[in-house]
N, C-alpha and C positions, 0 to 999 in steps of 0.2 A: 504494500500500500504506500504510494510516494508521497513522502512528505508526513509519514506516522511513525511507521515502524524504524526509527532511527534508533541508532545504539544505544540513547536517552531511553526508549521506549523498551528496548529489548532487554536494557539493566532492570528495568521495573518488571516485567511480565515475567522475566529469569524467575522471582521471587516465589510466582506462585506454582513453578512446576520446577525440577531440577533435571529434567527428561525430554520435556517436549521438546522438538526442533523449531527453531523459531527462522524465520528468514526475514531478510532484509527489503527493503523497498527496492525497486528496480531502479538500479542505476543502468546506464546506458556504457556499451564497448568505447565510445567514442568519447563519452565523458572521462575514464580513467585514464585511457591513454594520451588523453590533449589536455587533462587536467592534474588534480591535485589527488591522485590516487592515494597517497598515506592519509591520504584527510578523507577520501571517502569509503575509505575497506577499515580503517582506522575497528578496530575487534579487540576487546578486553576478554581473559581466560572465563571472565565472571560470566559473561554472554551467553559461552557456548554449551548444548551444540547450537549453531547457524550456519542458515545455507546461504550464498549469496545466489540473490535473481538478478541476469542481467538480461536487457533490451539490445535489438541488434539483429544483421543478417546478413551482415561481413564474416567467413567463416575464418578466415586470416584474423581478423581484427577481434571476432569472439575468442576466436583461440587462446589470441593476446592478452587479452582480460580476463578467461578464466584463467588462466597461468598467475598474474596478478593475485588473484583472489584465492587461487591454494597458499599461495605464496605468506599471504595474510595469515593466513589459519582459517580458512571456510572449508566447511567437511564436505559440500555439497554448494557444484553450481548447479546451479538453474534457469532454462531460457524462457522467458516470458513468450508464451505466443496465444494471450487472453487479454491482453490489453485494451478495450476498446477506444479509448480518448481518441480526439480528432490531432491531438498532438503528436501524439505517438505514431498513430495510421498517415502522417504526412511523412514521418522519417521513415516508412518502411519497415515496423515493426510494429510487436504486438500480436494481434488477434488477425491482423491483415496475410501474418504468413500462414497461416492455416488456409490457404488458398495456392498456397507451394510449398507442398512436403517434399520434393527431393531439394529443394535447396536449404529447408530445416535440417534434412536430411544431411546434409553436407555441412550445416553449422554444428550438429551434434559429432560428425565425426571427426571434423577440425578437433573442437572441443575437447573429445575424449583422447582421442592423441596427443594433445598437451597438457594433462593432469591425469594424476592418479585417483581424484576422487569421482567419488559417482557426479553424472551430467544427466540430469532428468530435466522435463518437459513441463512447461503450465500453460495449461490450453482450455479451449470451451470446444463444445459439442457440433459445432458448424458457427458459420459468419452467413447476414445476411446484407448484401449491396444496399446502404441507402444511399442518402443526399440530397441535396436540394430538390424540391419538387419529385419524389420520391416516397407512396405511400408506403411507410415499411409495416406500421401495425394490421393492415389486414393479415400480412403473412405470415403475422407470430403467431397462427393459431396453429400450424400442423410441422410436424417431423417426419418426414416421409420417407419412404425405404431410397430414395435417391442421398436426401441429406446421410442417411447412418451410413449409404456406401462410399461417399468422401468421407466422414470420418475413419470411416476401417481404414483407407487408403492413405492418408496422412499415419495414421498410426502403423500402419505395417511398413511404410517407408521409412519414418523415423525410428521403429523399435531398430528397423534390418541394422541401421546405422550406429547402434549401440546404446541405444533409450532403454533403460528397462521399468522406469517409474515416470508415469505417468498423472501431473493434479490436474483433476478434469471438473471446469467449475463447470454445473449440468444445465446450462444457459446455451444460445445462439450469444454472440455480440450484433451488432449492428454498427455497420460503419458506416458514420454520419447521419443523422436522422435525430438520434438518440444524446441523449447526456449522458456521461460515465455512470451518474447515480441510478439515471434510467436505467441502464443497463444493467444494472445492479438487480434491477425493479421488475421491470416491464413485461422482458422476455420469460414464457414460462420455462420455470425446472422441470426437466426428464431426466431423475436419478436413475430411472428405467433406462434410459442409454447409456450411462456410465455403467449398469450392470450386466447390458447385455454385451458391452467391451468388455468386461473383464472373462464375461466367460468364452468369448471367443478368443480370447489371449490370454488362456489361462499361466503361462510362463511371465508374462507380466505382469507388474503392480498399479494397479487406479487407486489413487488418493480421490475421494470426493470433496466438492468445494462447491457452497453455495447454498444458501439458505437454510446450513445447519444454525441451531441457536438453542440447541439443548442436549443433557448429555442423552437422553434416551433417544433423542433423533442417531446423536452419533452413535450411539450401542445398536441401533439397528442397523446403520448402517454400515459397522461394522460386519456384520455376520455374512456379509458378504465381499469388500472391498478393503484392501490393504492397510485404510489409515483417514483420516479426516482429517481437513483443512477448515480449521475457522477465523475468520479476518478480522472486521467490523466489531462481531459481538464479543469477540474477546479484549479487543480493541476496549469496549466498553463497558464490560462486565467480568471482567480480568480472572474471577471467581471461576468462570465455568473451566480455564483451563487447570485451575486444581480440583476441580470436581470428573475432569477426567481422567486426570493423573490417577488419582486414588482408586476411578473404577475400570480403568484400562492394565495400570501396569502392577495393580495390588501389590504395591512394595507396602515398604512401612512407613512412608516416608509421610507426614502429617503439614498443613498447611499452618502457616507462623502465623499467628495472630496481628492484625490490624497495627498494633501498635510497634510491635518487633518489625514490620515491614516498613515503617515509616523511618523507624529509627535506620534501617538500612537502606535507604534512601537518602536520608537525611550525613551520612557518611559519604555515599557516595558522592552528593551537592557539596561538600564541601570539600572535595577532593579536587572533582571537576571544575568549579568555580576558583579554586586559588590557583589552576590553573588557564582562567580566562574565560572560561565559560558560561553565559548569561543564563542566572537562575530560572527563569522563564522556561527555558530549552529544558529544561529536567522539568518542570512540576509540572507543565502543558498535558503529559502524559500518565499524571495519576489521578485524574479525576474521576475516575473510576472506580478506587479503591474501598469507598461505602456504598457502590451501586447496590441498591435495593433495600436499604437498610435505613433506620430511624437517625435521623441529622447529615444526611449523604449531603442536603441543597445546604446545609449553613459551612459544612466542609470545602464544598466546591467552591463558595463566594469567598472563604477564608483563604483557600489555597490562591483563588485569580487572583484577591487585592494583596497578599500579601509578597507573590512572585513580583505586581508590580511596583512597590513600594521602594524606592530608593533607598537601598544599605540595609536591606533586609540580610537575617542573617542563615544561612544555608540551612541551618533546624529549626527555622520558623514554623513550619508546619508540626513539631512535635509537640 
């Protein structure tokens, strides 16, 4: 998710699972390599495990950046090809290359020739042509055995190439037509095609992605698919990913109470911060942490005014 899940982000959500694999916002090939890559692969031991997602469809220049990004300590790259934005679909990435699997195909084998770690795939279930003047809602109502035979075809192109894990949010995207959130929104879920990939590839792994937002959604859908992706609602309700943790990998491992999480936050902010970094960037992303609970809104106003508050001091919030 760009512009959330930043290492700020990934230090907070670490907290509530010690297991889960958390991945990065999509940075782009061409931002590491023309850019300030120490500052954007920038990964602390406390993080991991995290996979980096990158955007892209230079198999030279992906290669270059996954190389990068092992380089860092990411256990797992990842190529975004779910993206819908009108931004992304002008550079040629995203959800747009699920319209050309052998040249994915050829990004992933770049890829996996220049690292050792796993090179998995983030994809939707087909893309629909909008654009201007372009009815695209009459057509989100059917999936028809045309659309699942491009999906098989992209996926058997890409696995041949050395893809063996597959997150498949269970959406069409629509390019242009649509707002990102639309798209988040609009198009219906068919977990039903994510399941009938997995059983036709059964050597392969489907992550499902998309409009999971409870753990018994995810327990069902396990019993069928390798693993769930959830974005948004963990994003906002941070809870559910230790409420998986405990019913997925039945360790012993018990969620730290509200206040012991703060306090480890509150370490971290002042770590970060006495080395330059605006206390803002860290609290942004724990407003979360009394979601659903009695004084969650007098927490959230304490946390904004207090991030903004000049000389605030990094355990203000304790």
């Amino acid at each position: 998710m760009m512009d959330w899940t930043d290492r700020h982000c990934r230090y907070f959500l670490r907290g509530f699972s010690p297991r889960t694999l958390l991945y990065t916002e999509m940075i782009t090939a061409e931002a590491l390599l023309r850019g300030n890559s120490a500052r954007l692969l920038r990964l602390s031991d406390e993080e991991q495990p995290v996979a980096l997602q990158l955007g892209g469809s230079e198999p030279a220049r992906l290669a270059a950046a996954a190389r990068l990004g092992e380089q860092a300590g990411y256990v797992e790259i990842n190529l975004n090809c779910g993206c819908p934005s009108d931004r992304v679909h002008a550079g040629a990435f995203g959800a747009c290359l699920m319209a050309e699997p052998a040249l994915v195909a050829a990004c992933v084998a770049a890829m996996r020739a220049a690292v050792s770690v796993p090179v998995t795939v983030k994809m939707r279930i087909g893309i629909i042509e909008g654009g201007a003047g372009v009815a695209v809602r009459p057509r989100l109502g059917t999936y028809g055995e045309a659309d699942y035979a491009r999906l098989v075809a992209f996926t058997s192109a890409v696995s041949a190439a050395g893809c063996a894990v597959f997150i498949v949010h269970a959406r069409r995207a629509v390019l242009g037509g649509l707002s990102p959130k639309e798209n988040r929104q609009v198009p219906p879920l068919h977990p039903e095609v994510v399941q009938r990939l997995a059983t036709e590839f059964p050597a392969l792994r489907f992550v499902l992605n998309g409009g999971l937002r409870t753990v018994a959604q995810a327990e069902a859908a396990l019993a069928w698919c390798a693993g769930v992706m959830l974005g948004r609602e963990a994003y906002h309700r941070p809870y559910v990913i230790a409420e998986l943790h405990q019913r997925i990998f039945a360790d012993e491992w018990q969620r730290p109470a509200e206040r012991a999480l703060l306090g480890r936050m509150a370490a971290y902010a002042a770590r970060e911060c006495a080395a330059g970094e605006p206390l803002s960037a860290i609290t942004r992303h724990m407003f979360g942490l009394y979601a659903g609970q009695s004084g969650a809104r007098a927490y959230r106003a304490r946390l904004a005014a207090g991030a903004r508050a000049g000389g605030a001091r990094p355990d203000f919030f304790l």
